[in-house]
One Martini backbone bead per residue (centre of mass of N, CA, C, O) as a GRO file, in nm:
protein
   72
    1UNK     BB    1  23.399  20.165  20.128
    2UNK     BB    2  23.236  19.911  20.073
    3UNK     BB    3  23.035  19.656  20.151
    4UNK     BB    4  23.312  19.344  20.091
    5UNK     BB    5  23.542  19.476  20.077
    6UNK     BB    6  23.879  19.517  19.943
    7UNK     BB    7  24.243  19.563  19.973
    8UNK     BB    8  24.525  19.608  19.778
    9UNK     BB    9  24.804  19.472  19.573
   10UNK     BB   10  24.963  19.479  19.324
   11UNK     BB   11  25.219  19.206  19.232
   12UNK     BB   12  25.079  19.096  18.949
   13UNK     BB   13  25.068  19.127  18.541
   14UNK     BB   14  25.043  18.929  18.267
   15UNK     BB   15  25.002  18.634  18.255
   16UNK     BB   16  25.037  18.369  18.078
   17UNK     BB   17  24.965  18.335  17.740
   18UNK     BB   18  24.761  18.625  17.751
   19UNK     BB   19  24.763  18.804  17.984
   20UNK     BB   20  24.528  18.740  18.208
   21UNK     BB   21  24.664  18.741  18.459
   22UNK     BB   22  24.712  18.725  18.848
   23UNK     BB   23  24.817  18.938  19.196
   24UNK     BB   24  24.702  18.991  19.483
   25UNK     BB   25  24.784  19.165  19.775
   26UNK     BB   26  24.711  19.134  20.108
   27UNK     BB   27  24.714  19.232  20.425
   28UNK     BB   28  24.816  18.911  20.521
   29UNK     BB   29  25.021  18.818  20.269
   30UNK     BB   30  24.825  18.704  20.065
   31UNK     BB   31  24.727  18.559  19.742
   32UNK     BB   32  24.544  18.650  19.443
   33UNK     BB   33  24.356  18.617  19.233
   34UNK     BB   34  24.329  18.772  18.890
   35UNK     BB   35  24.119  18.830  18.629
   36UNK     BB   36  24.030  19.045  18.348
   37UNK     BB   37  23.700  18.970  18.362
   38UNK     BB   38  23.721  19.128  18.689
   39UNK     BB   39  23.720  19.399  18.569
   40UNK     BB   40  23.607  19.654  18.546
   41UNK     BB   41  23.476  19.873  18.330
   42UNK     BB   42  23.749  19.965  18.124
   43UNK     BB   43  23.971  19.734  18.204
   44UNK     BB   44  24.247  19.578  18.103
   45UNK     BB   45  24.497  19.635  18.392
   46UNK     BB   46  24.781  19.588  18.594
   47UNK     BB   47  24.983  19.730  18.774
   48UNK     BB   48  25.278  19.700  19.000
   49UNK     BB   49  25.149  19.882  19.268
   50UNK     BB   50  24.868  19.865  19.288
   51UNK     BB   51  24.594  19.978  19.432
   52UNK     BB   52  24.282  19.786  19.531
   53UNK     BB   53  23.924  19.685  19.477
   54UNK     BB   54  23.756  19.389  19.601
   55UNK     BB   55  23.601  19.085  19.586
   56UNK     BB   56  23.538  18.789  19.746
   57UNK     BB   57  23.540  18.495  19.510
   58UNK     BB   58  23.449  18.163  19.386
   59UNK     BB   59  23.592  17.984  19.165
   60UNK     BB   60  23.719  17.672  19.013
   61UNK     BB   61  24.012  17.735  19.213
   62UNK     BB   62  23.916  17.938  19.384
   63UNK     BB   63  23.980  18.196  19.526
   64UNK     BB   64  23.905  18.565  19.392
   65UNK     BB   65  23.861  18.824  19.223
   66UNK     BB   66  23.625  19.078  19.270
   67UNK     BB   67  23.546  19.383  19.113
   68UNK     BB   68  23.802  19.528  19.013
   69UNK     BB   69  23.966  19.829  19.141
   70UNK     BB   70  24.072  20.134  19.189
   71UNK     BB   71  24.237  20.342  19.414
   72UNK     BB   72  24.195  20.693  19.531
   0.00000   0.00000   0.00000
């Protein structure tokens, strides 16, 4: 894994009327935001349940997924 990021678990997602959000969960049981924006390029969406890697960055509402992408 690269340095700075982070591993989580997709809790939900296609939230919101766009169906554009959702939320990781982290090793330590908090949940992060994450919209479609931040997803690697060719990512559209993300199930429930999937394992994801990702850094953590600072939008306008506070902590953030950034740059997530599938673990494999």
């Amino acid at each position: 894994m690269p340095t700075g990021y982070e591993r989580g678990v997709v809790k939900d997602f296609g939230l919101g009327e766009k169906q554009s959000f959702g939320f990781i969960t982290l090793s330590n049981g908090e949940d992060l935001f994450v919209h479609k924006n931040n997803l690697r390029a060719g990512m559209t969406t993300l199930q429930p349940g999937q394992r994801v890697i990702f850094k953590i960055g600072h939008g306008a509402r506070g902590p953030q997924a950034m740059d997530v992408y599938l673990e494999e």
